[in-house]
DOLUMVEX-428043 format. One record per residue (C-alpha): residue in three letters; z, y, x. Coordinates in Angstrom, 3 decimals. Layout:
BEGIN
<site aa="Ala" c3="Z" c2="Y" c1="X"/>
...
//
This chain:
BEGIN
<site aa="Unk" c3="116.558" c2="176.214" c1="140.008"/>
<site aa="Unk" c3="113.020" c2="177.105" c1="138.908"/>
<site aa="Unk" c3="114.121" c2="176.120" c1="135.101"/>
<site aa="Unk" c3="117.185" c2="179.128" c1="135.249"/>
<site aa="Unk" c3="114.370" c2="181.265" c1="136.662"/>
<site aa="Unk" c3="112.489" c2="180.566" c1="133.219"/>
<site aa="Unk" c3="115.504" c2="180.932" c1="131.170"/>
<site aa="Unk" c3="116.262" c2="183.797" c1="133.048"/>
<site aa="Unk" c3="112.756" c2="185.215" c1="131.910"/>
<site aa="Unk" c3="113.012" c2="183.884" c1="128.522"/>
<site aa="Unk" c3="116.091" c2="186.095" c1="128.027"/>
<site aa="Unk" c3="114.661" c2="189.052" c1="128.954"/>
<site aa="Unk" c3="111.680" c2="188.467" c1="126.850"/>
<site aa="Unk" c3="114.074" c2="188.065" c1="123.695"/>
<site aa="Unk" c3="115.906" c2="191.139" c1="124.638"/>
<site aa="Unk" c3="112.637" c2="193.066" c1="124.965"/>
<site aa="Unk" c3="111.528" c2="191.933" c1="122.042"/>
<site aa="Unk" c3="114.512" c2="192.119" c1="120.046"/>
<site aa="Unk" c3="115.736" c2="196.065" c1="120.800"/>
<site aa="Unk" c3="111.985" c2="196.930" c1="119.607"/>
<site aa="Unk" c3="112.359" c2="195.384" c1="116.188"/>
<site aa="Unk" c3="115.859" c2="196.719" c1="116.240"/>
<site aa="Unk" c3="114.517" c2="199.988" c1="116.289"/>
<site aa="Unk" c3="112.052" c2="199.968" c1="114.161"/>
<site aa="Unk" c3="114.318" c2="198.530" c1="111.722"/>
<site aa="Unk" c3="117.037" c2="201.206" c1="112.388"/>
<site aa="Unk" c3="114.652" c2="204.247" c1="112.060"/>
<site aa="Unk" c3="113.082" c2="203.206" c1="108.953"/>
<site aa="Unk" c3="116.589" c2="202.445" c1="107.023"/>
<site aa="Unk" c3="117.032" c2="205.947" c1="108.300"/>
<site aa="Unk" c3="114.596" c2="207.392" c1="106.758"/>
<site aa="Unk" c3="114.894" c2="205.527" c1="103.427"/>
<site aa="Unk" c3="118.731" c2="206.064" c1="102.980"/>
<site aa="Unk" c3="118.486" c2="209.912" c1="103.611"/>
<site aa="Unk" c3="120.248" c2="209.373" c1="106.535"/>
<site aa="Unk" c3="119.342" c2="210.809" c1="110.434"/>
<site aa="Unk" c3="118.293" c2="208.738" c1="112.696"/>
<site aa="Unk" c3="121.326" c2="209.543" c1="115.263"/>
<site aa="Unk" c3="123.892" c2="208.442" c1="113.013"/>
<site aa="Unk" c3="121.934" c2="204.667" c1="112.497"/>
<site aa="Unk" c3="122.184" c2="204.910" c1="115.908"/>
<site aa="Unk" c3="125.302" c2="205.743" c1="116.595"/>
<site aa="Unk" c3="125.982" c2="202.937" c1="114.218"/>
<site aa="Unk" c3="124.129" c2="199.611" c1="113.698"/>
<site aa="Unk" c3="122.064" c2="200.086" c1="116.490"/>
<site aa="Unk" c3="124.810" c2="200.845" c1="118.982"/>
<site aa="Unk" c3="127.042" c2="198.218" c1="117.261"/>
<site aa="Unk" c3="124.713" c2="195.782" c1="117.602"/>
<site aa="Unk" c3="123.695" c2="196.224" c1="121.443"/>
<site aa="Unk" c3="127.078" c2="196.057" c1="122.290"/>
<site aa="Unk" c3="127.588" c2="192.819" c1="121.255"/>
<site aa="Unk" c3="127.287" c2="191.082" c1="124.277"/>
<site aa="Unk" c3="129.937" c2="192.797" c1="125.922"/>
<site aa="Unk" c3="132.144" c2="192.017" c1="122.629"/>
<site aa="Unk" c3="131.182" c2="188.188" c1="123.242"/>
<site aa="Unk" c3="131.943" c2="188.056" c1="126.991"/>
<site aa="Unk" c3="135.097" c2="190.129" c1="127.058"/>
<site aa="Unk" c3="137.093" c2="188.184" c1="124.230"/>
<site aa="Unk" c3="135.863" c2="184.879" c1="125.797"/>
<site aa="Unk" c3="136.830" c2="185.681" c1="129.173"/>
<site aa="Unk" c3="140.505" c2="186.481" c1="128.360"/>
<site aa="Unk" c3="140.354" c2="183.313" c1="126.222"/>
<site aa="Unk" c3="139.135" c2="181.206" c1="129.010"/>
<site aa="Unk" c3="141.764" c2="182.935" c1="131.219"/>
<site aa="Unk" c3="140.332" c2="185.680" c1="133.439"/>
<site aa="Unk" c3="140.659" c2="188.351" c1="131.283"/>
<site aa="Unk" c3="140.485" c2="191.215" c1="134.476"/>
<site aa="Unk" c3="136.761" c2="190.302" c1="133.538"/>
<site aa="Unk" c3="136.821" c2="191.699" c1="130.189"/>
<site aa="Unk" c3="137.822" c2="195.185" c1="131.514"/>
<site aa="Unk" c3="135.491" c2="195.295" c1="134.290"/>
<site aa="Unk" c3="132.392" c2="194.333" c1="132.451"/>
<site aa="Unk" c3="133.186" c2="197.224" c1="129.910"/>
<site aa="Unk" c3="133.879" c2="199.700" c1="132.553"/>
<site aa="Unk" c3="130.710" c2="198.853" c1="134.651"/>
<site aa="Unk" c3="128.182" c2="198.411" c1="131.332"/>
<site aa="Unk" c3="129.598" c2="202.098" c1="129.895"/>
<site aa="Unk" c3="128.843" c2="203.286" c1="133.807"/>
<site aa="Unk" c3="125.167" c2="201.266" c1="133.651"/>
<site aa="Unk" c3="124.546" c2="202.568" c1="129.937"/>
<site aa="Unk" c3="124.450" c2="206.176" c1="131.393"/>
<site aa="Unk" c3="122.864" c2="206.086" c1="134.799"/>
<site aa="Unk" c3="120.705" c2="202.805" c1="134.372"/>
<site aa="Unk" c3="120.036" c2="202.373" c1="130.706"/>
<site aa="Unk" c3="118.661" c2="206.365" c1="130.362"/>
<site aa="Unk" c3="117.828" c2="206.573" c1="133.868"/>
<site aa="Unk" c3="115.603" c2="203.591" c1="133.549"/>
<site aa="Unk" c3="113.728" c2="204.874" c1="130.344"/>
<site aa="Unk" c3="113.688" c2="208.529" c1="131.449"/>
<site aa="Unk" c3="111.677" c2="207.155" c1="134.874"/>
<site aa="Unk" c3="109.287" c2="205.331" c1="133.238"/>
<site aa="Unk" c3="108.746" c2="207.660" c1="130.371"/>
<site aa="Unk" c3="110.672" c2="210.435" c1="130.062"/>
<site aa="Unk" c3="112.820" c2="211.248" c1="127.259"/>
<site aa="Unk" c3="112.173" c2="214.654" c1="125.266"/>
<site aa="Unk" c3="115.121" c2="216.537" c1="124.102"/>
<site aa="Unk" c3="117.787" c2="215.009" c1="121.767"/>
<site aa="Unk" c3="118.855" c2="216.631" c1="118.289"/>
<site aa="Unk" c3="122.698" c2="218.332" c1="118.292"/>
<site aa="Unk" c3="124.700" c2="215.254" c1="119.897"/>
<site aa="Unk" c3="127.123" c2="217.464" c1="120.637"/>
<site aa="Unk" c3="130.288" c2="216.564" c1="118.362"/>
<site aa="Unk" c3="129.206" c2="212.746" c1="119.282"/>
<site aa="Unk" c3="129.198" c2="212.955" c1="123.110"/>
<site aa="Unk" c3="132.851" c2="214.551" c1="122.729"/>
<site aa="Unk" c3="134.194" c2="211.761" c1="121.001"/>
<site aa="Unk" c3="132.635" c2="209.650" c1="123.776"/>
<site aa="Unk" c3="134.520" c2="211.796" c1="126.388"/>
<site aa="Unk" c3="137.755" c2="211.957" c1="124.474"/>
<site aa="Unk" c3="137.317" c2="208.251" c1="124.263"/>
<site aa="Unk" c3="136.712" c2="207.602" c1="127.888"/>
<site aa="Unk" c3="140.022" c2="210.171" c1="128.864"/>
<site aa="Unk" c3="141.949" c2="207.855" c1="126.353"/>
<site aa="Unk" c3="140.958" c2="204.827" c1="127.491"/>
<site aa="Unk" c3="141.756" c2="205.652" c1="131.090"/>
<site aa="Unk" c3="145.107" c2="206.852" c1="129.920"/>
<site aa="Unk" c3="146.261" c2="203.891" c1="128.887"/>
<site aa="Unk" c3="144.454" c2="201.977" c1="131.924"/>
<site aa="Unk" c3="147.393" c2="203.830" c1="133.712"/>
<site aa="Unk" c3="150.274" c2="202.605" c1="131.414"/>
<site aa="Unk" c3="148.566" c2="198.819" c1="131.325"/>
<site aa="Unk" c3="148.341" c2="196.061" c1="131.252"/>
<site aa="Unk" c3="146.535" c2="196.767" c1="128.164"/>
<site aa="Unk" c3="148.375" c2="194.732" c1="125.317"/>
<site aa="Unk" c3="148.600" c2="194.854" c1="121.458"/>
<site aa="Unk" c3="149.562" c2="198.390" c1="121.222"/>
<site aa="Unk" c3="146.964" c2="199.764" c1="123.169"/>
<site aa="Unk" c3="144.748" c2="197.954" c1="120.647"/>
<site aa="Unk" c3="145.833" c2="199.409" c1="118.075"/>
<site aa="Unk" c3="145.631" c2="202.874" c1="119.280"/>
<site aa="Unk" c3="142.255" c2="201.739" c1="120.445"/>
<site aa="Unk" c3="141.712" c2="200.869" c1="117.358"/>
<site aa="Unk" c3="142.425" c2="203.824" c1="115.207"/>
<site aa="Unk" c3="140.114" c2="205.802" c1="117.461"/>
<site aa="Unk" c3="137.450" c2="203.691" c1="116.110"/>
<site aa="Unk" c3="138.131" c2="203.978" c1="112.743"/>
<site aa="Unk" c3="138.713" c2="208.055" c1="113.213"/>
<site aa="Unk" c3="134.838" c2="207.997" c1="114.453"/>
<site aa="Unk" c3="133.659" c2="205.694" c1="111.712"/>
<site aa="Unk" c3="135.007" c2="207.990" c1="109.300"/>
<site aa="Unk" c3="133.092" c2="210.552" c1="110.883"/>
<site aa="Unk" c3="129.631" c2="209.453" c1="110.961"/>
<site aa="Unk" c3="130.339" c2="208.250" c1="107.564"/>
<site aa="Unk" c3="131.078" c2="211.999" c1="106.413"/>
<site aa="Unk" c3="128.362" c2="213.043" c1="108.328"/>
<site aa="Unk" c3="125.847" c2="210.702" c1="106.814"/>
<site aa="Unk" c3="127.112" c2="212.189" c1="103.658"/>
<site aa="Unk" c3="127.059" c2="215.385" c1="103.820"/>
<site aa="Unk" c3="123.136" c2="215.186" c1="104.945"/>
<site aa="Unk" c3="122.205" c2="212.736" c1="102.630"/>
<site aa="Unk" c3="123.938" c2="215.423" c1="99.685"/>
<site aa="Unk" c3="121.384" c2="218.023" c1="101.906"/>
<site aa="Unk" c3="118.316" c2="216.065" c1="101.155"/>
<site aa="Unk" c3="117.579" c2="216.814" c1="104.548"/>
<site aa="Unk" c3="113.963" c2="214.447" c1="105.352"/>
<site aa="Unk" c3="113.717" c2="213.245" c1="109.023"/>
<site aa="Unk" c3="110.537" c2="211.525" c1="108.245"/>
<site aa="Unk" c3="109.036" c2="213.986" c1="110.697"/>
<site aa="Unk" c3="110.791" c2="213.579" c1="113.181"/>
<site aa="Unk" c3="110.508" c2="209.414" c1="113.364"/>
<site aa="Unk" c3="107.126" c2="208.710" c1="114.918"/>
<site aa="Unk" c3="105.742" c2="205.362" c1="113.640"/>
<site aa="Unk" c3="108.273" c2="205.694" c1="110.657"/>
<site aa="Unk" c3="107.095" c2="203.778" c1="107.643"/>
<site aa="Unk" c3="108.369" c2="205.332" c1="104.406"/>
<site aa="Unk" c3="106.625" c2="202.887" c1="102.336"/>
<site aa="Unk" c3="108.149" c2="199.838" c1="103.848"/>
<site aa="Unk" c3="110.055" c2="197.079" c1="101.945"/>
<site aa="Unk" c3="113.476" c2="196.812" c1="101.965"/>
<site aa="Unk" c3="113.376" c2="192.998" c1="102.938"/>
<site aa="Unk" c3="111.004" c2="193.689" c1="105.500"/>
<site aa="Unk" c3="113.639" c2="196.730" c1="106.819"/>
<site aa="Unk" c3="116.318" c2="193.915" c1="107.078"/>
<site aa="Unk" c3="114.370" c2="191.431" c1="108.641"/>
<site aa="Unk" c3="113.699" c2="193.795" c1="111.416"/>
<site aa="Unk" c3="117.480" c2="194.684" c1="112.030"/>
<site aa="Unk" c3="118.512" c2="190.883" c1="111.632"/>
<site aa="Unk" c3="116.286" c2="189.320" c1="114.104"/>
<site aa="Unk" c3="117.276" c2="192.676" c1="116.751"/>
<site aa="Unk" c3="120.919" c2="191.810" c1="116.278"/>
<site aa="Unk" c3="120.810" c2="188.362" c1="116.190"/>
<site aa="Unk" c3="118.348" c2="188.682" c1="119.425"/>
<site aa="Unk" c3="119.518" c2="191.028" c1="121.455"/>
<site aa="Unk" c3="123.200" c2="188.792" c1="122.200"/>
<site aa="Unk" c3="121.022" c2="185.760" c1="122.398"/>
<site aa="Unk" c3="118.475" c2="187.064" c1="124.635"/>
<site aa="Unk" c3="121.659" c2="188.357" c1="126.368"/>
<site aa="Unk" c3="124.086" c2="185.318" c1="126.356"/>
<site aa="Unk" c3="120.937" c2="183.406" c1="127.958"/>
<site aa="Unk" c3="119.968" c2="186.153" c1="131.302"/>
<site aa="Unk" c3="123.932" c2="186.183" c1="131.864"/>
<site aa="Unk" c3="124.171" c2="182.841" c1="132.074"/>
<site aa="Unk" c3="121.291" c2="181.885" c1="133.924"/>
<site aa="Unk" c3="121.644" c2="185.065" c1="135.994"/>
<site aa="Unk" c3="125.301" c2="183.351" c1="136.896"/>
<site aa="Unk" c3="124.204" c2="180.627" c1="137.735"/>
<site aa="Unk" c3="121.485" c2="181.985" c1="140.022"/>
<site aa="Unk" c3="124.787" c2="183.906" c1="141.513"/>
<site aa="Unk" c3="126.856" c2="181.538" c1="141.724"/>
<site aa="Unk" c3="124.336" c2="179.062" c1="143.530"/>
<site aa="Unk" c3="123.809" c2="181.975" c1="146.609"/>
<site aa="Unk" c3="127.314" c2="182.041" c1="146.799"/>
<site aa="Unk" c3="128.508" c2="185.874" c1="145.091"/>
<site aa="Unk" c3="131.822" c2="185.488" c1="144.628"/>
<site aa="Unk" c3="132.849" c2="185.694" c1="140.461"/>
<site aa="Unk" c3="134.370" c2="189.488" c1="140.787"/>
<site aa="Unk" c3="131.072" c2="190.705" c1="142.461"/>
<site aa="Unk" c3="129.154" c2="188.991" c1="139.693"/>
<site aa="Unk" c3="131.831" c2="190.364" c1="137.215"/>
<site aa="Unk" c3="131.518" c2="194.129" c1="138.127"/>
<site aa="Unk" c3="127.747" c2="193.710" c1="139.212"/>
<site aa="Unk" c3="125.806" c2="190.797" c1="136.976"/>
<site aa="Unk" c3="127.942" c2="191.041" c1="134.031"/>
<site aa="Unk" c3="128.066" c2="194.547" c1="133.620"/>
<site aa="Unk" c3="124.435" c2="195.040" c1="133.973"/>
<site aa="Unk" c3="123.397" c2="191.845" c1="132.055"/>
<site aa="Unk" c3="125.578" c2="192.823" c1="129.124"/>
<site aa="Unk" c3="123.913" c2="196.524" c1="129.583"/>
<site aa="Unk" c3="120.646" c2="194.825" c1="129.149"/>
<site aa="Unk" c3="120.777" c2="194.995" c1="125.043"/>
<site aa="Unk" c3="120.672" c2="198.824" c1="125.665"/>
<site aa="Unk" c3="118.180" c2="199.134" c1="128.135"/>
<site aa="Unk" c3="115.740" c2="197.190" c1="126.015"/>
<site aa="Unk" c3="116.613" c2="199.265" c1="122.966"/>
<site aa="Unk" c3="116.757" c2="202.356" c1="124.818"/>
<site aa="Unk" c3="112.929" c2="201.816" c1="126.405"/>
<site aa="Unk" c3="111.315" c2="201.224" c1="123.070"/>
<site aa="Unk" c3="113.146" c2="204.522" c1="122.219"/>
<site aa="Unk" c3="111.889" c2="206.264" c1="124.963"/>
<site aa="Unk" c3="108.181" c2="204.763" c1="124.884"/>
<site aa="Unk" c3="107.827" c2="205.852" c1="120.994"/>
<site aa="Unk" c3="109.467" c2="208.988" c1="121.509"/>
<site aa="Unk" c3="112.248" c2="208.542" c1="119.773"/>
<site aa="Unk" c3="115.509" c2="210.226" c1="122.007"/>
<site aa="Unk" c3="117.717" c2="210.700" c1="119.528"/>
<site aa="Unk" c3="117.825" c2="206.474" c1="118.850"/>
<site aa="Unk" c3="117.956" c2="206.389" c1="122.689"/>
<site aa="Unk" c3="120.733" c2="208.685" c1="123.451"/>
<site aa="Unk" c3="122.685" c2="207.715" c1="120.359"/>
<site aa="Unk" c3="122.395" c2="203.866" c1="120.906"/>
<site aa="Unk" c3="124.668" c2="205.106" c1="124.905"/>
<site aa="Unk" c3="126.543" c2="207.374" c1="123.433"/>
<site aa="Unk" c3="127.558" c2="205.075" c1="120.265"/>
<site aa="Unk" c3="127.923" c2="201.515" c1="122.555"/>
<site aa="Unk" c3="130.182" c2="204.014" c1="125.327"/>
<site aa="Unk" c3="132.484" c2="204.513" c1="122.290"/>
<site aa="Unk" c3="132.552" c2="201.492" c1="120.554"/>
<site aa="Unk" c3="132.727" c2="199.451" c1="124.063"/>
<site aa="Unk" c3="135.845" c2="201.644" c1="125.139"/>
<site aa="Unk" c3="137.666" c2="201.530" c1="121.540"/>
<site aa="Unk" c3="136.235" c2="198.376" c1="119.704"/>
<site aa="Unk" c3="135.559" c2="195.620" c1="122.415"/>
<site aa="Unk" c3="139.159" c2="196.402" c1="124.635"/>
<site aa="Unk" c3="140.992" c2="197.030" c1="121.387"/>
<site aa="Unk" c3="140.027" c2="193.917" c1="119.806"/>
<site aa="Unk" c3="139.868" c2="191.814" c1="123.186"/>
<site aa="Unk" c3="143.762" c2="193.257" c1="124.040"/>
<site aa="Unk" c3="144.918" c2="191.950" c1="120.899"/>
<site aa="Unk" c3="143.939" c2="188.405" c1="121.739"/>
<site aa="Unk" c3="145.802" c2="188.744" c1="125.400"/>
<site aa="Unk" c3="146.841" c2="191.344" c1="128.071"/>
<site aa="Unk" c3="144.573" c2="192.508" c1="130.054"/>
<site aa="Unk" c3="145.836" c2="193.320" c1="133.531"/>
<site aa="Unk" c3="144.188" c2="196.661" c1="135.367"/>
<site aa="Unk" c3="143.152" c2="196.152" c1="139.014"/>
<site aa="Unk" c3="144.332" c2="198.807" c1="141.364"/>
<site aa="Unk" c3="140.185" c2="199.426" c1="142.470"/>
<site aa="Unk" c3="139.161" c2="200.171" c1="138.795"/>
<site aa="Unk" c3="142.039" c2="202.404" c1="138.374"/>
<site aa="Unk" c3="141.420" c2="204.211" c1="141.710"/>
<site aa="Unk" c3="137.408" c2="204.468" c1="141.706"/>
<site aa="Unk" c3="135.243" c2="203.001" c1="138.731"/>
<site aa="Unk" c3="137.384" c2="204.688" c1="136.007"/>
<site aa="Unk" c3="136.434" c2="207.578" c1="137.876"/>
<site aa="Unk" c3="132.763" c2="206.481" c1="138.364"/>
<site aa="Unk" c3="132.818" c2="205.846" c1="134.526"/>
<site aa="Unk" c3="133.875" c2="209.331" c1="133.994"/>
<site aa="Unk" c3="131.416" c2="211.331" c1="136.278"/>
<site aa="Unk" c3="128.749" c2="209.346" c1="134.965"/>
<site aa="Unk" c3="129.544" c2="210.482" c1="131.080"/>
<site aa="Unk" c3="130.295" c2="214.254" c1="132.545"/>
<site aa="Unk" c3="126.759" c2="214.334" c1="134.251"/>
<site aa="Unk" c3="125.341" c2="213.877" c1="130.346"/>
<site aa="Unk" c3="127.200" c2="217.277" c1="129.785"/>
<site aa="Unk" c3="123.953" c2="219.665" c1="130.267"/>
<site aa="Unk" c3="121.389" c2="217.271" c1="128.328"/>
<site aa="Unk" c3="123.682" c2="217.152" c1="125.573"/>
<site aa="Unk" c3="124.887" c2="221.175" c1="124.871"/>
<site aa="Unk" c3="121.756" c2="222.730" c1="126.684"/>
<site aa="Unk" c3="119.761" c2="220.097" c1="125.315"/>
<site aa="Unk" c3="117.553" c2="219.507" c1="127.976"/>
<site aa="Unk" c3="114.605" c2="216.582" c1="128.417"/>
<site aa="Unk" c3="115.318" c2="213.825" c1="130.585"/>
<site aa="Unk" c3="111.785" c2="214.044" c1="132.859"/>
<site aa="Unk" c3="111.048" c2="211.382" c1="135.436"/>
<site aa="Unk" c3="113.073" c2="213.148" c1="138.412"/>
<site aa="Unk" c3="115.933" c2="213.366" c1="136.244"/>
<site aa="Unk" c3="115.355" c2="209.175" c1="135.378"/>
<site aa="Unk" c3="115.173" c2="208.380" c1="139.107"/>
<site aa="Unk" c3="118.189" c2="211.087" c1="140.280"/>
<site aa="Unk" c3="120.292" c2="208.513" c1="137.194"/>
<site aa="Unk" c3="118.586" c2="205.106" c1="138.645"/>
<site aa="Unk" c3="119.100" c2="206.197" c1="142.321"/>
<site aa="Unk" c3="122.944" c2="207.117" c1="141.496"/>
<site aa="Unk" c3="123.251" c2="203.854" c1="140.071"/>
<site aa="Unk" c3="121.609" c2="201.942" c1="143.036"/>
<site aa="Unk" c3="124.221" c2="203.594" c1="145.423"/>
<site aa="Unk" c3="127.843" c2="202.566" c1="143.395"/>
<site aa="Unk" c3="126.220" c2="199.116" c1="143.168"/>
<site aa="Unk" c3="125.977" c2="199.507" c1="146.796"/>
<site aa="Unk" c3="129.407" c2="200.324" c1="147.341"/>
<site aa="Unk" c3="130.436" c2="197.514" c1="145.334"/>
<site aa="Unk" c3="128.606" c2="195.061" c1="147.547"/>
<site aa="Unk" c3="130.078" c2="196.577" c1="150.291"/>
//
């Protein structure tokens, strides 16, 4: 047991480690492409932290429990919100965001979609595919977005403390590489050790399913999202939620429903739906009055977050 302990460490260390080269990687191919930092992050940065929960879902319908693939989404996009800024925001606060405005309403559009068609499931190809298209519709977007700044010559180079304009391009991709290739690694290893830990005190699989896995797979944010928050960088930290909420409702179920069904409990259609939902709605000041996340605001998230985890174990 004391060697998943250490593996369980090592894994966090790698995450750690990871989401701060990730960052630095993704504000500084901001800064040289023209582009502003909340659309990398909405992007490669999200993209890339939510690949753990793109790993775990697919494989769990493969390896036949696929009511795990649609818990761990709904309880990471739950844990991305209160935990993963709540977190951050304790420790260090997070200053106000940019205009995230037209992005957080594609992330509630998404989530009252996606809970739509929780209610005609079991989610199966179709639901994919209009999954699916919803992804591409917002892809399209912060491509015409990137665009139409870039064509602005708008310069965030202010705005991105520690920003390097003068670094190399290989150096720039060496940064984002090791943070994605990291981040699920430094994942893949907590979750499973973290399981097995679990499993050996006798949780039963759905606790760890809608508890563990949830908040393990949440971890790639939280990492991220700290470095964010400890350089003072909020628009990386609230893009990289906003951008893994969307992409883990659209992407990760539309691509993991087209490799099997995936059947909808009767509890996450009658509470954590819900949960999911309040928890984006509670964004909804922060985002249009654009107010800072201080410390009382990180522990009201954290302390939120502590209590449905408590009624889970309940």
């Amino acid at each position: 047991m004391a060697d998943v302990f250490g593996f369980a460490i090592l894994g966090l260390v790698i995450l750690l480690l990871a989401g701060d080269v990730l960052v630095k990687g993704a504000v500084n191919l901001a800064l040289r492409l023209g582009i502003p930092a909340l659309i990398v992050s909405l992007t490669v940065v999200a993209f890339g932290t939510s690949a753990p929960e793109l790993l775990i879902s697919v494989q769990s319908i493969l390896e036949g429990v696929p009511g795990l693939a649609l818990g761990n989404v709904v309880g990471s996009n739950t844990a991305n919100v209160l935990l993963v800024l709540g977190l951050p925001a304790l420790m260090a606060g997070l200053g106000a965001t940019s205009d995230t405005r037209r992005e957080y309403v594609f992330m509630l559009a998404a989530s009252v979609l996606f809970i739509g068609l929780c209610f005609l499931g079991p989610l199966v190809w179709w639901h994919g595919l209009i999954l699916l298209a919803g992804i591409a519709l917002v892809l399209a977007d912060a491509v015409r977005s990137a665009k139409a700044h870039r064509d602005a010559n708008a310069d965030d180079a202010d705005d991105l403390e520690e920003a390097d304009p003068d670094m190399e391009w290989w150096k720039i991709g060496v940064y984002i590489v090791l943070g994605l290739v990291g981040l699920p690694l430094g994942a893949n290893l907590l979750i499973d050790s973290a399981t097995e830990i679990a499993t050996a005190y006798g949780v039963s699989d759905t606790v760890i399913g809608l508890t563990l896995v949830a908040v393990g797979t949440s971890l790639p944010e939280l990492a991220t999202t700290v470095m964010a928050a400890f350089r003072r960088q909020a628009d990386v930290a609230i893009g990289n939620v906003i951008g893994s909420n969307i992409f883990n409702l659209l992407a990760i179920i539309g691509i993991a429903s087209l490799v099997g069904p995936i059947p909808v409990d009767p509890e996450i259609l009658n509470f954590d739906l819900w949960v999911m939902l309040a928890a984006s709605l509670v964004l909804l000041p922060f985002v249009f009055r654009r107010l800072p996340m201080g410390r009382l605001v990180g522990l009201a998230f954290s302390a939120l977050y502590a209590g449905y985890i408590v009624i889970l174990l309940i």
